[in-house]
C-alpha positions, 0 to 999 in steps of 0.5 A: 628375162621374158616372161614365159607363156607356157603352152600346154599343147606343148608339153604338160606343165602343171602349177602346185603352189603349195605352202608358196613353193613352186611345184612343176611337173612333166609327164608321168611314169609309164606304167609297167616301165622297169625301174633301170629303163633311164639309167640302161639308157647311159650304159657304156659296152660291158655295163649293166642297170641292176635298177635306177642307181646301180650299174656293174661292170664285167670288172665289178666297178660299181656305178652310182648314179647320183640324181643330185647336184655336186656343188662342193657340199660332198654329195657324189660321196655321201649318196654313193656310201649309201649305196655302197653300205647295203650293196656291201660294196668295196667302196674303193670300186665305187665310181658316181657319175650325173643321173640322166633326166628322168621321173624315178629320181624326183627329190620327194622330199622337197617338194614335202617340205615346201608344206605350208603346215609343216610343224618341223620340230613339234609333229615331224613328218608323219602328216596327212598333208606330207603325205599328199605332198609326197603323191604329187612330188612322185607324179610330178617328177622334179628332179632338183638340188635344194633345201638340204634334202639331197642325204634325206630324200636319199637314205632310203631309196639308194640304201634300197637300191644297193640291198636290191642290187646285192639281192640280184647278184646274190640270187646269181652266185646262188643258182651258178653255184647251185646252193641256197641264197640263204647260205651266201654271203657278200664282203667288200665286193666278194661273194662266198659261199662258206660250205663250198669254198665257191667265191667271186665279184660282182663282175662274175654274177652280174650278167646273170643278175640282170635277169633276176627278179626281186619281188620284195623289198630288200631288208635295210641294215641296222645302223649297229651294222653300219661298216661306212655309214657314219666313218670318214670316208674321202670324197670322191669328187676331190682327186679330179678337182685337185688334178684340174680334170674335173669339169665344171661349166666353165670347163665345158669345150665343145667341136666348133664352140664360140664364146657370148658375153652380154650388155644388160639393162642396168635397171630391174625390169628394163628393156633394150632402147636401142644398140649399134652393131655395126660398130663393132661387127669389125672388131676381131673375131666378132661372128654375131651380135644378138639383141633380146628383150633386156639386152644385146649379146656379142658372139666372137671366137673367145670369151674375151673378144667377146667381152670386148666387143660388147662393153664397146658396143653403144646400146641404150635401154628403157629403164625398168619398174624399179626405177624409183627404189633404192635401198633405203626407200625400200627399207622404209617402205618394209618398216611402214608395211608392218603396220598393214592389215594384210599380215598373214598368220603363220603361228598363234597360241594364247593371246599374245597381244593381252599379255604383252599390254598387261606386262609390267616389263615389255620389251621392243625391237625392230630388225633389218636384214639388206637384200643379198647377192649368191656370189657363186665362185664359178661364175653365171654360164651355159653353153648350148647348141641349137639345131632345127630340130634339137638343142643340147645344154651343158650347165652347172645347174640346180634343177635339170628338169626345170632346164630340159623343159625351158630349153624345149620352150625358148628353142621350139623343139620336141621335148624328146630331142632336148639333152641336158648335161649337169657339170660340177657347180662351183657353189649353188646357193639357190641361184643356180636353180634358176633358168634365166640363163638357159633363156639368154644362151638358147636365145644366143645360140638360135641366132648361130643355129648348128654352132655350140656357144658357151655364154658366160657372165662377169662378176658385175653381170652377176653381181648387178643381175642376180636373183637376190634374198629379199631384205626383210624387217622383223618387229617384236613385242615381248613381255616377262613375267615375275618369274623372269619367263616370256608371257607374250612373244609377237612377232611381224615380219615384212619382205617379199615372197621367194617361192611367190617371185620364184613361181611369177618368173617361170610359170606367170599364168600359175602365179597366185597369192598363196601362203609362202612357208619361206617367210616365216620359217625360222621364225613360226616354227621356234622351239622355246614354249611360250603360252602366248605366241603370234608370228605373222607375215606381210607379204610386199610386192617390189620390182626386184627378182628375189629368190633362194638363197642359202637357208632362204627365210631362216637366213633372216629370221634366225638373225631377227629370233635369236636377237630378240631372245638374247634382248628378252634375256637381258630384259629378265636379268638372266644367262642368255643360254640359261634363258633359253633353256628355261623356255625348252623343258619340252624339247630335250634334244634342243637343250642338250645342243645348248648344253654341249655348246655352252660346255665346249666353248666353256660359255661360264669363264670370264673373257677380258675387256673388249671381248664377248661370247655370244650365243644362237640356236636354231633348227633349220632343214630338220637340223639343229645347230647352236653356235658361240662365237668370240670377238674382240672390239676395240674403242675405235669399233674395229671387230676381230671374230676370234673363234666360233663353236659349233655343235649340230644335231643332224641326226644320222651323220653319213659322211662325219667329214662332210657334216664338219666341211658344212658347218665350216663353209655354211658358218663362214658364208653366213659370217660374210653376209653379216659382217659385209653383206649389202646390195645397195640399189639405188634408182632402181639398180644395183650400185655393187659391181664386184668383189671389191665392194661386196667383200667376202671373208678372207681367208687371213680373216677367217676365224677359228671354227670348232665343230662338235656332233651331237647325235640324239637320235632324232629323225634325219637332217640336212646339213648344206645350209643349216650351219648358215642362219644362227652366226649372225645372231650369235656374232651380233650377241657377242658384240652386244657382250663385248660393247653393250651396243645392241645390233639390230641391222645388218651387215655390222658396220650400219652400227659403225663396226669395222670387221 
């Protein structure tokens, strides 16, 4: 994609790279502006905004306006209950629709997390510093999906939202009835005045709400109180997607619509040489051919014409940059980066280096983790609409904002004149909070001005042309005292920077060398106590766009963490979840998670030969999640993932049936990647085109999978990637169980398993 050259005449776009995460922002509040302003914008003719989230009919439907993204991960239900649970709502009368674009619903919380000092566990939040960040996130307005934030940047603003709601019609009922506020009380969508006998719905009152004025803030229920909050409640979003009504990207039907597909340049980096549109401008129902900087596009009246017709083009490109990488050379030059004397210090106690040279017992290892491709289920598209004067967007998208202000750049219109429409995703994972897409359909749709065109990719378009998870190497140097406890614990890990490639492709005038908190975590923020820590960090700069991927830095460090741990352990002669709990005596909430997991997956009972348990823990999004899993191995290597048990702390649960869906999905996509998952690039591109050589887990594949809540009461978690990052240290610790052959490279079969 073309790098960007933001004009700030154009529209206010201002860079913070803060702990490296990327925050962007577009005007600011009006002052005095009603909080209903964008979502009163939306209302249908019997509608009324009660404030951001809420709106009522004259029936009593309730509307929820969710500001976040449904990629499968159960958030229309999840942010609609808590609405419904301090509006005292009938959540039978509770429909969700897409939020509009606007500042109000910025996603605070993840901009706070992208601190560079952030100490998870250990201080929480309450930080002068995430306070800072939560100034600028309000100013700057980036309305995203990312980061396992959407329930926890949600609980109290949308609990908010639905208290005040209430208020309002409460304050109706209260002067139509003329009795006091004081004396009504509201019941599954009904409103009753006891002394009176008076009663009636939301819909009765809400004309007359909408002129209420609420001047404090509403009163939050205790969680004793909850009536939905914490009970199954169905999802929302899955009558339509089991109906076939729902409306994903790839749905989208537009009056007029044609259909794009695209030829790239096969080499990161590479441009357009050369191409021949003549030879298929005659080809059936061919309307435009459209070359751009890293490739050329076909424009026909069906996706598959379209297809056709681009795959017979003759084209010829300009190799990129990256020409002279492969997966190995790449590999080697992480390993060969440990060295350097440009690491970057994330985490330091004591004097790791002394105790490790004076350890009568040290211990060393070196992990790899390959680069990743997202493999999103629905397949990469956009459809858009350029006119002279506006453009129109319809996406499955992470992050409308930073759509609304690309698309207003790549189309040269006013920002007021840009639509946005967010579909259903099928699967995120990261990739779809990037706009390279958005780049190559308004481009496309220039070329056709006034005419809809819906571009979308194939799987080897995807496959060969993603934004992928980096690959890393991690080296440790442990050492043990006579006690059998870590003395000194020394930690480097060598990738790219995510928030850095991130911030170099959409704002390049903004990009800097800044700490990026996404290398390490997973790996500075460990709870075990050790007197002597050192976690460090090379930051290598390579030709190959990297990006997030779901749990980003954990996805490895909690492989290369949770290994070690399980090596140091083996080293002393110890239990391995026995070795860990002796380093947690300060963290009760962590060993209690170890605990449970090692009683449900009865962790002291013998298996039989060729069969292993091993364990993980890890704390990723505020959550902590401990993982078992069972394998069996045969002598010819061929491994069968038996089970896996799981137990999560994620604080309050909202919805128990979402949180148990997460883990299965997060546990399985996880499991896929260290059991399979490899880019393999060589001169400089990627040599996977399709599922059948980057393999997922089947579902005759999938093991059983036992999920345990363990709530202690801590503060709130996430929960979309959090079951990801502690399956493949607990399945490579089973198979070290079960064979004695330690993994320290993934996926598996580079140490000659068979899954």
């Amino acid at each position: 994609m073309a790098k960007l050259n933001v004009s700030r005449r154009k529209f206010l776009v201002g860079g913070i790279l803060v702990g490296g995460a990327l925050a962007v922002g577009y005007g600011f509040l009006r002052e005095g502006e009603p909080d209903n302003a964008a979502l009163t914008a939306t209302t249908e003719e019997g509608e009324i905004a009660l404030n951001a989230w809420v709106k009522v009919d004259r029936n009593g439907i309730v509307t929820v306006a969710v500001p976040r993204a449904e990629m499968g991960q159960g958030v229309y239900t999840a942010l609609a209950m808590l609405v419904a649970e301090e509006m005292e709502a009938n959540f039978d009368d509770i429909v969700v629709e897409q939020a509009p674009i606007a500042d109000i619903y910025a996603n605070i919380t993840m901009i706070k997390d992208s601190l560079p000092f952030s100490d998870g566990h250990h201080q929480g939040e309450e930080t002068v510093g995430a306070w800072g960040m939560a100034k600028v996130a309000r100013t700057l307005g980036v309305q995203a999906t990312g980061g396992s934030t959407s329930v926890r940047d949600a609980w109290i603003p949308m609990r908010e939202a639905g208290a005040t709601a209430k208020a309002m019609l409460v304050q109706a009922a209260a002067r139509d009835w003329d009795v006091p506020a004081g004396e009504i009380t509201v019941e599954n969508g009904v409103i009753s005045h006891a002394a009176s006998g008076a009663s009636g719905g939301f819909g009765d009152f809400v004309e007359r709400a909408a002129s209420e004025a609420v001047t404090t803030t509403p009163t939050l229920k205790d969680s004793r109180d909850f009536k939905l909050i914490g009970k199954p409640q169905m999802r929302v979003d899955i009558p339509e997607k089991v109906d076939g009504t729902a409306v994903f990207g790839v749905d989208v039907e537009v009056e007029g619509m044609a259909h794009a597909a695209v030829k790239l340049a096969p080499v990161f980096g590479g441009t357009l040489a050369s191409h021949d549109a003549e030879a298929v401008r005659g080809m059936p129902g061919v309307i435009a051919v459209v070359p751009f900087d890293i490739g050329v596009a076909v424009v026909a009246n069906s996706f598959w014409r379209a297809k056709t017709a681009v795959e017979a083009l003759p084209a010829s490109f300009n190799d990129g940059p990256a020409k002279d990488y492969s997966s190995a050379g790449i590999l080697t030059l992480l390993e060969e980066s440990l060295d350097s004397d440009d690491a970057r210090v994330y985490s330091e106690d004591g004097d790791a280096a002394a105790a490790i040279t004076a350890s009568a017992q040290p211990v060393h290892a070196v992990y790899k983790a390959p680069f990743l491709a997202h493999a999103c289920m629905e397949p990469m598209n956009c459809t858009a609409k350029v006119t002279e004067t506006g453009v129109e967007i319809w996406m499955p998208n992470q992050a409308p904002t930073l759509v609304k202000w690309f698309a207003e750049k790549f189309a040269d219109v006013p920002a007021e004149n840009v639509t946005v429409h967010t579909t259903l995703l099928g699967g995120g994972f990261g990739r779809r909070a990037e706009i390279d897409l958005v780049y190559l359909a308004v481009t496309i749709a220039k070329a056709v001005k006034g005419r809809p065109v819906k571009l979308i990719w194939t799987r080897e378009n995807d496959i060969q042309h993603d934004i992928y998870r980096p690959a890393a190497v991690s080296r440790f140097d442990g050492a043990l005292g006579p006690d059998g406890r870590i003395t000194g614990w020394a930690n480097r890990i060598a990738s790219q920077s995510v928030s850095g490639s991130f911030t170099e492709r959409l704002l390049p005038w903004a990009a800097m060398d800044m700490p990026d908190n996404t290398t390490s975590e997973g790996a500075a923020d460990i709870p075990y106590e050790f007197a002597n820590r050192m976690v460090d960090h090379v930051p290598v700069k390579l030709p190959i766009p990297v990006g997030f991927w779901r749990s980003v830095g954990h996805s490895y460090n909690a492989f290369f963490t949770e290994s070690f741990m399980d090596e140091m352990a083996h080293a002393a002669g110890k239990d391995p979840i026995e070795f860990r709990l002796a380093h947690l005596e300060g963290h009760r909430d962590f060993a209690d998670v170890l605990r449970k997991l090692a009683e449900v997956s009865r962790w002291s009972e013998p298996l039989p030969p060729g069969r292993g348990r091993g364990v993980a823990l890890h704390e990723s999004f505020s959550s902590i999640v401990g993982q078992v899993v069972e394998v069996t191995a045969n002598g010819s290597k061929e491994v069968t993932v038996d089970k896996v048990y799981c137990v999560v702390d994620c604080g309050a649960v909202v919805n128990p049936d979402t949180v148990t869906a997460q883990m299965e999905g997060g546990i399985l996509f996880g499991l896929t990647a260290a059991l399979y998952g490899e880019i393999e690039i060589e001169g400089g591109a990627v040599v996977n085109s399709n599922f059948p050589d980057y393999e997922m887990v089947r579902l005759a594949g999938c093991p059983e999978i036992e999920v345990h809540l363990a709530q202690s009461g801590r503060r709130l978690g996430g929960i979309g990637e959090v079951a990801t990052p502690p399956i493949a240290p607990a399945l490579a610790n089973a198979l070290f169980a079960a064979t004695g052959e330690r993994i320290r490279e993934l996926p598996i079969s580079k140490n000659g398993f068979i899954a």
